[in-house]
C-alpha positions, 0 to 999 in steps of 0.5 A, a space after each residue: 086861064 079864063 078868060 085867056 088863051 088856053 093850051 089845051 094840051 097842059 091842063 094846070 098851064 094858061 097863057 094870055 098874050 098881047 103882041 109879044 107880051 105873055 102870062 102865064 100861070 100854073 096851078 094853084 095860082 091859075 085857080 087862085 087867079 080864076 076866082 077873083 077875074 070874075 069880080 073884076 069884070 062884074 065891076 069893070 075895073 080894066 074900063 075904069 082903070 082906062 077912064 081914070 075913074 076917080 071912083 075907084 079909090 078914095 084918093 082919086 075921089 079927093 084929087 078930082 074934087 080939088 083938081 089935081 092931077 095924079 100919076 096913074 097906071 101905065 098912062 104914056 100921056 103926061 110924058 109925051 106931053 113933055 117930049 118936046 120940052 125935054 128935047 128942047 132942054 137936052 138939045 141946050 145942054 149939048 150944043 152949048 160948046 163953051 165951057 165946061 162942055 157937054 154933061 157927061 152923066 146925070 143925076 137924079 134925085 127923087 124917090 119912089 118908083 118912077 125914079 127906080 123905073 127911070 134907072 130901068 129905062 137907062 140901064 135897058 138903054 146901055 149906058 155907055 152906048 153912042 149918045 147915052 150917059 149912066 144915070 146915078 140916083 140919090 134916094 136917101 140921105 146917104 152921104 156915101 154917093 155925094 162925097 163921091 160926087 164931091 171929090 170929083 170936080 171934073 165929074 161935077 162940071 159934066 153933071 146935069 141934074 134932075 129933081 124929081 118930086 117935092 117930098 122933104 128928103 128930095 129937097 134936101 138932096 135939091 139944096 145939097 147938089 146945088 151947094 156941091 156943084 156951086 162949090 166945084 165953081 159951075 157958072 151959074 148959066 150952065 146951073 140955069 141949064 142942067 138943073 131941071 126940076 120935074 114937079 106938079 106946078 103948085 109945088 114948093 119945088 117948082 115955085 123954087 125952080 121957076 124964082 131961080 131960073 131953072 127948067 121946069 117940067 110940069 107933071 101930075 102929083 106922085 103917086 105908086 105910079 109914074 114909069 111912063 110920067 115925066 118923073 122917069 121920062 125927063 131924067 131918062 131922055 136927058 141921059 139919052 134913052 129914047 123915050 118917044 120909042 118907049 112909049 109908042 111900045 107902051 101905047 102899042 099894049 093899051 088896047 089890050 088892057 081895056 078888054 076883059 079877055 086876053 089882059 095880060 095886065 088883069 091876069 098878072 094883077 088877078 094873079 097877084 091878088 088872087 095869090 094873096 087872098 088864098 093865102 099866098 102873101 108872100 111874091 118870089 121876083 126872079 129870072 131876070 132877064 139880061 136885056 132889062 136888068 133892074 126890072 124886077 127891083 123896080 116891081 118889087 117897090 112899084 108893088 110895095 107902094 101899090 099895095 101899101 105892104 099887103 103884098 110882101 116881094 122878095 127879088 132873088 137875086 144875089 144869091 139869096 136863098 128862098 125855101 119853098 113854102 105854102 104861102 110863097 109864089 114865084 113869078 119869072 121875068 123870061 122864065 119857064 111857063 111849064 115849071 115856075 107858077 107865073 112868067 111875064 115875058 115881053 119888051 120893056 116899055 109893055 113889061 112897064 105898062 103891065 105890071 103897073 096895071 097889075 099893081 093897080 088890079 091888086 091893090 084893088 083887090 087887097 083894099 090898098 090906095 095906090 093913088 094916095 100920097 107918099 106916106 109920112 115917114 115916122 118923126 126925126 129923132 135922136 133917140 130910138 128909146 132904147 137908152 144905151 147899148 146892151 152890149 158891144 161885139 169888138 175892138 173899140 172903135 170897130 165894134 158893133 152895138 146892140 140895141 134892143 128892148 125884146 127881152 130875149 134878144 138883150 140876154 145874148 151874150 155874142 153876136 152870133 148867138 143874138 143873130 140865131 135868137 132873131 131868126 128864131 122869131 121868125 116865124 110861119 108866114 112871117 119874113 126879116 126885113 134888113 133895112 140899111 142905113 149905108 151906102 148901097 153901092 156894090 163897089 164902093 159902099 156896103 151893097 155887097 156886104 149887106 146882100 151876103 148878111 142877108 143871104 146868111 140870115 135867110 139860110 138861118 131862119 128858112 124864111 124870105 128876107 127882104 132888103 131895103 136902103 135908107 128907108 125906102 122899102 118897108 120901114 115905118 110910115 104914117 099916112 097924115 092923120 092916121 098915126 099908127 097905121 101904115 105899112 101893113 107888111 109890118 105885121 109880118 116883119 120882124 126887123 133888123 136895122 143897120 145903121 152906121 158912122 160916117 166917116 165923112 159927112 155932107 153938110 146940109 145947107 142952112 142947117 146945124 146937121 150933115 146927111 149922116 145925121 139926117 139918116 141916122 135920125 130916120 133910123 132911129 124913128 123907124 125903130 121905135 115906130 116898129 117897136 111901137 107896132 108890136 114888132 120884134 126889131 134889133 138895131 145895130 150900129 157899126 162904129 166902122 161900117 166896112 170892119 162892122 159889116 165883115 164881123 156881122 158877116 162871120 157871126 151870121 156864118 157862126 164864126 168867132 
């Protein structure tokens, strides 16, 4: 790859390396890539991606002008600034040997990609290890994870806490696990302790951390970014992963990313970009490599945010099937650099740093913002105009409901068959986005139910299916004052949504609804957002989630 490091004896083969962090890329996405590094180095991306030019998108511009600071790629300064403070707060919370003890897990509730990066760090850590807790994440208003936590008093007395952002949903969860660890009677001193809030100063929530007496930790506003910030750093140290460590690996790649020759991070983000400007939209993530389970999941959102959609990423794992097709590209975590069309190899700390500045490159390329803030989600709503069902598949009280106003769809007389008009409609360069309003764990939520319908659906239409929870992947949202606009992966989307009863809600304080309202009221008005886009989108709604699933599961097998 030029510029890179050539093996002259495989033509259609290129590899950059940085320490032991390599690239590679075969033909076409090596040509692909080829013809975008060239305006690259013309506008000195990788100096002013190291300089945090503000110049270099519309939101940087604005911050700089009010005097903000922002998440930006692959930087290790904002989280080892907070190294000492955040040592300082674990050491408190494990020395203090009165009662209830020591925590004995985390929890972190926040959204976006810094917190799935921080789940990355932890798992890559090895929870269970000698000194390191598991890390639990709420992302979305499921109830499913705090009933849990609910229903375990002896576990609420260990847990500590960060919340991490200031984004409504995060505040939500905020005021719900004070409520739940107050119930399960934690003294108020050790709340004062193990409820850490990791904001920018200014912020709503760190104004409430400070009137409370809890721990604040200052970082820069939210952003695509933020795997090296305190948003993934703070929850991560305090559950035992050394973060010191992590990021001398990151600042070890640095150097690399500011030079336009041998940039692994210019390559991969040249790649990416490339790939999608000559016509290859669509990312297949596999390969993952068993030292840094969560890797790749954390890349596909980092990359989903980064570049506002324009980029669609499908993790193959599971068992989900992908068929090869022109507009798809594999790119392997440790795979095979002589077959697969892209790899990233190395260590975690530079696989964090590279692919954010890969995300970063690509934006730039395909005219995305990642510095802008997180979108506005489509308005609450309890209505998702589509009036009553079109039709109900089972038992009462075990059925499925329908939902839908494309004409087509609402004719199918059966599951099975309304599953088979859906794939249908999918068509060339086009994907299905399953989004899940359930409860994502493997083990006791529907994780694995959802991953095998969707594995069955991709199998029917032969095209990619992306798999997202509760909204935090490619749903409907509107960036302030543009309403509209948004996620530009939706005009290559057709949609189904999956939505639920709960059998025990968790009640919000000081308000009339409970969490499962809350989330099915953002389903609802992420389907009419689709629907207001011009995309095909079906809703189904399992009056019992588990016996839902398994009757969804058999029509999408073309049973009963």
């Amino acid at each position: 790859m030029s510029p890179g490091n050539r093996n002259p004896g495989v033509a259609n083969y290129s590899s950059v390396a940085a320490g032991d962090t390599v690239v590679t890329a075969r033909r076409p996405l090596k040509d692909a890539a080829e013809r975008v590094l060239g305006r690259l180095w013309i506008d000195q991306v990788p100096v002013r991606l190291a300089s945090e030019d503000a110049m270099l998108w519309p939101s940087a511009a604005t911050a700089e002008v009010e005097g903000r600071r922002l998440c930006w790629p692959g930087q290790p300064g904002p989280g080892r600034a907070v190294l000492e403070q955040v040592a300082g707060l674990r050491r408190r919370m494990f020395e203090d040997a009165a009662e209830p003890g020591p925590p004995t897990r985390v929890v972190l509730a926040g959204r976006g990609a810094a917190v799935r990066a921080a789940e990355t760090i932890v798992r890559a850590a090895g929870p269970g290890a000698p000194g390191v807790l598991p890390l639990t994440v709420l992302d979305d208003p499921e109830p499913g994870p705090l009933t849990r936590l609910a229903a375990d008093p002896a576990g609420l007395a260990g847990t500590a806490v960060v919340v991490a952002g200031d984004d409504p949903v995060t505040d939500t969860l905020r005021r719900v696990l004070l409520e739940t660890l107050r119930g399960a009677s934690v003294p108020p001193d050790v709340l004062a302790r193990r409820f850490v809030t990791v904001a920018p100063p200014d912020s709503a929530a760190a104004k409430a951390a400070v009137e409370a007496g809890r721990p604040l930790v200052h970082a820069p506003a939210q952003t695509a970014f933020g795997a090296l910030s305190p948003y993934a750093l703070v929850p991560a140290a305090l559950a035992g992963a050394d973060a010191a460590a992590l990021l001398d690996g990151a600042a070890a790649v640095l150097p690399a990313l500011t030079r336009p020759e041998d940039n692994p991070g210019l390559v991969l983000g040249a790649i990416l970009g490339g790939a999608v400007r000559a016509g290859r939209g669509t990312l297949v993530l596999g390969g993952y490599p068993a030292a840094l389970p969560g890797l790749a999941g954390w890349a596909a959102r980092l990359l989903d945010d980064a570049t506002g959609g324009r980029l669609t990423t499908v993790v193959q794992g599971g068992g989900l099937p992908v068929v090869p097709d022109p507009d798809l590209f594999l790119v392997t975590l440790d795979g095979r650099p002589h077959q697969d069309d892209a790899t990233v190899t190395g260590p975690l700390p530079a696989q964090l740093v590279i692919w954010e500045y890969a995300a970063a490159v690509a934006a730039y390329l395909l005219g995305g913002d990642p510095l802008a803030p997180p979108p506005r989600r489509a308005p609450l709503t309890v209505d998702d105009g589509t009036g009553e069902p079109v039709f109900a598949d089972g038992d009462p009280g075990r059925a499925v409901e329908v939902h839908t106003t494309v004409p087509s769809l609402a004719e199918a007389p059966d599951l099975a068959r309304l599953l088979d008009g859906l794939a249908s409609m999918v068509g060339p360069r086009e994907h299905l986005a399953v989004v899940a309003y359930l409860d994502p764990d493997e083990t006791r939520g529907q994780g694995t139910q959802v991953r095998r319908l969707a594995a069955l659906l991709a199998s029917r239409c032969d095209r990619p299916v992306t798999v997202a929870w509760g909204g935090r992947g490619p749903v409907p949202e509107e960036p302030p004052g543009e309403p509209g606009t948004g996620n530009d992966q939706r005009d290559r989307g057709v949609y189904l949504l999956v939505t639920g009863n709960v059998v025990r809600d968790v009640p919000v304080p000081d308000r009339h609804h409970g969490l499962g309202m809350l989330q099915l009221a953002r389903a609802l008005g992420d389907a009419r957002a689709v629907r207001a886009d011009g995309r095909p989108v079906v809703r189904l709604h399992l009056e019992n989630r588990w016996a839902g699933l398994a009757r969804l599961l058999d029509a999408a097998k073309g049973e009963g």
